[in-house]
C-alpha positions as CSV (number, residue, x, y, z in Angstrom):
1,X,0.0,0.0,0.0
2,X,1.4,3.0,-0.7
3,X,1.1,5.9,2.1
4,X,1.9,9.7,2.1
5,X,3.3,11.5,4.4
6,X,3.2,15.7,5.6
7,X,5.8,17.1,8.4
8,X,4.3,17.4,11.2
9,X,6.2,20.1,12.4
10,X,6.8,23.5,10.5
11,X,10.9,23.7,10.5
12,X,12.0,27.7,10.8
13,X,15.3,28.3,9.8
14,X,17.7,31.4,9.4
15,X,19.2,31.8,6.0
16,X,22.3,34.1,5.2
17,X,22.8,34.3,0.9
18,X,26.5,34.6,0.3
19,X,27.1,37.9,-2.3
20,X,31.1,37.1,-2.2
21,X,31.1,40.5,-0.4
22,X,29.4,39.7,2.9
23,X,32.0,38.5,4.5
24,X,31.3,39.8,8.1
25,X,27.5,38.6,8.5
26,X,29.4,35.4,7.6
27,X,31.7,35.8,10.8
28,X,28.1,36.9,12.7
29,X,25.8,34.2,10.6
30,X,28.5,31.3,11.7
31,X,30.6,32.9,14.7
32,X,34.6,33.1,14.6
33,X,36.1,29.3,14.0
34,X,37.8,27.1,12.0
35,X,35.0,25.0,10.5
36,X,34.8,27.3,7.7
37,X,37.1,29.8,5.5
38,X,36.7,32.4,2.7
39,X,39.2,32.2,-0.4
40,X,38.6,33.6,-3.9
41,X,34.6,34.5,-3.5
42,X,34.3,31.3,-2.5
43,X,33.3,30.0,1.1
44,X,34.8,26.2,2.9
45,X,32.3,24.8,5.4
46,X,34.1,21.6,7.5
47,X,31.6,19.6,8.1
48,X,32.5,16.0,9.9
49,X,31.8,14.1,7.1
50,X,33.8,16.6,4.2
51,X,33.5,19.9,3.1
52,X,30.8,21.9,1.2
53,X,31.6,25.0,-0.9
54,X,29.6,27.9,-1.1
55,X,29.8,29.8,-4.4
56,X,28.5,33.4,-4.9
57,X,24.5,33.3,-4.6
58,X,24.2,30.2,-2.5
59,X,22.2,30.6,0.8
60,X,23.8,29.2,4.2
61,X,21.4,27.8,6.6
62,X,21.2,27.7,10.2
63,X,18.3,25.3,11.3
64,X,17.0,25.4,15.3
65,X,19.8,23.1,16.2
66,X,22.4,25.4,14.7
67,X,23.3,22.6,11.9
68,X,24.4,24.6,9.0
69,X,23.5,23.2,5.2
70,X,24.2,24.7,2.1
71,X,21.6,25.3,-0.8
72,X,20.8,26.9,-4.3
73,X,18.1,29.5,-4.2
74,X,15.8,27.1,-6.5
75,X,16.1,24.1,-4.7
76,X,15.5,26.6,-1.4
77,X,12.6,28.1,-2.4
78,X,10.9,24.9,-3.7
79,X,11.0,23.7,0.3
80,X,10.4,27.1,2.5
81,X,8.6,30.1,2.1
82,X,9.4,33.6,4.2
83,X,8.5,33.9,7.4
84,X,7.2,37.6,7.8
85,X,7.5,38.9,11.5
């Protein structure tokens, strides 16, 4: 039988988009360490199991457990919509 399935739970999460220019709401966005470093326009994250670049446009997201992920806007905006406050 085949079954589908909604999220229970809505999922807010902060997202920072990476202009190659931004580079100190990316030392606020992430805090000061050594998981991540900026180089040509381009940004490293360390993440335990490898690394993840993020190119000029690309959004960096900070869900409620501070785990940071890396996305397209397309793919991004196909999953969340704004939260207006």
């Amino acid at each position: 039988m085949i079954r589908k399935f909604k999220k229970r739970k809505q999922i807010i999460v902060e997202v920072l988009t990476w202009n190659g220019e931004n580079q100190e709401e990316v030392y606020q966005f992430l805090g000061n360490s050594d998981k991540y470093y900026i180089s040509n326009g381009l940004i490293t994250l360390n993440f335990p199991g490898g690394k993840s670049v993020v190119e000029i446009g690309d959004l960096i997201i900070k869900n409620e457990y501070n785990q940071i992920f890396v996305s397209r806007e397309g793919e991004f905006s196909l999953m969340y919509e704004e939260v207006v406050e």
